[in-house]
C-alpha positions, 0 to 999 in steps of 0.5 A: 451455535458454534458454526453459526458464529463462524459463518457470520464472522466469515460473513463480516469479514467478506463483507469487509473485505469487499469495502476495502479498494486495492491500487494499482503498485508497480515494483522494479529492480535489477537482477542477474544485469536485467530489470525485472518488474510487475504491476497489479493491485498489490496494495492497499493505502489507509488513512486514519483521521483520528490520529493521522495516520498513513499506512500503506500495506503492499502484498508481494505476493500479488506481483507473481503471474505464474511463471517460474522464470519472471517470478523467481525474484519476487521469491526472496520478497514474497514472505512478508507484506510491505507495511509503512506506517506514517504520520500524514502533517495534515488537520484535513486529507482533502484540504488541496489547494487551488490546484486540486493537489498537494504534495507532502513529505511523509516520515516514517516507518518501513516494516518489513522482513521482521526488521523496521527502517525509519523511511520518507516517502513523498505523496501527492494527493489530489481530487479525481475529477468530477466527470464521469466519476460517482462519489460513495458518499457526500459527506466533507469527509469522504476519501474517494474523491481522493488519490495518491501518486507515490514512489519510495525505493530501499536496498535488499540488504536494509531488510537483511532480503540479500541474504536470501536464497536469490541474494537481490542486491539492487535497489527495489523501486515501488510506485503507486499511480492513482492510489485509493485510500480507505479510511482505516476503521476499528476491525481492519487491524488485520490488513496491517499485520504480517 
């Protein structure tokens, strides 16, 4: 009975996971006079209608290729997740305006490295064209008709990161270009935690 529960938790869970879209996150910043940056689908963009909530979660780990010398400086980084949690000023997500877009200024909190900073980040929501592009749902409420473009910067010292064993000392730049965003349900609240 006990490995059945297991088995159909493990179940759920997979199944859940497979709903959940990633988006494409570019990171860059400076280290030993160089630029360093990744791209990959490091990040997952929530949105919560009940209270309006933004979060967006970036896995740094993701960012690494394998390669000792490209990835070295994700290691200072690479221990905890990026979560910022938002308050998104909007009755409706999908209310754009006659251009098909909207961009808003989000305040709120970056957690990261055990330490939370108050932080804005601009993002643009817009519809994805109808062309070519199949809706899940068709109900007025579903989100993948819509995406995000975003970009937020902080200073490793914010996050205590520079005391680290590779002491970054730059600004770290991360952008999300054609982000999806998932509605944030009742048994996702472990995508949100380190």
């Amino acid at each position: 009975m006990k490995y059945l529960i297991i088995f159909l938790f493990l179940i759920c869970y997979r199944s859940d996971a497979q709903n959940i879209q990633f988006s494409k996150t570019y990171v860059n910043t400076h280290y030993h006079d160089q630029q360093y940056f990744s791209l990959n689908s490091s990040s997952v963009i929530f949105y919560n209608p009940e209270n309006h909530e933004l979060i967006i979660v970036i896995d740094f780990v993701k960012f690494k290729i394998g390669n000792d010398t490209l990835d070295e400086w994700l290691d200072d980084l690479d221990d905890t997740k990026l979560i910022f949690k938002g308050y998104l000023n909007t009755v409706n997500l999908l209310d754009l305006t006659h251009h098909n877009a909207k961009a808003v200024m989000v305040n709120g909190v970056i957690l990261f490295n055990g330490i939370s900073s108050a932080h804005s980040i601009e993002l643009t929501l817009f519809e994805i064209s109808k062309e070519g592009m199949l809706y899940s749902s068709n109900e007025q409420d579903y989100f993948d008709r819509v995406n995000a473009n975003l970009q937020f910067g902080f200073f490793p010292k914010e996050f205590k990161i520079d005391k680290k064993k590779h002491h970054l000392n730059k600004k770290i730049t991360v952008s999300i270009f054609r982000g999806y965003i998932n509605q944030f349900k009742v048994g996702l609240e472990h995508w949100i935690t380190n």
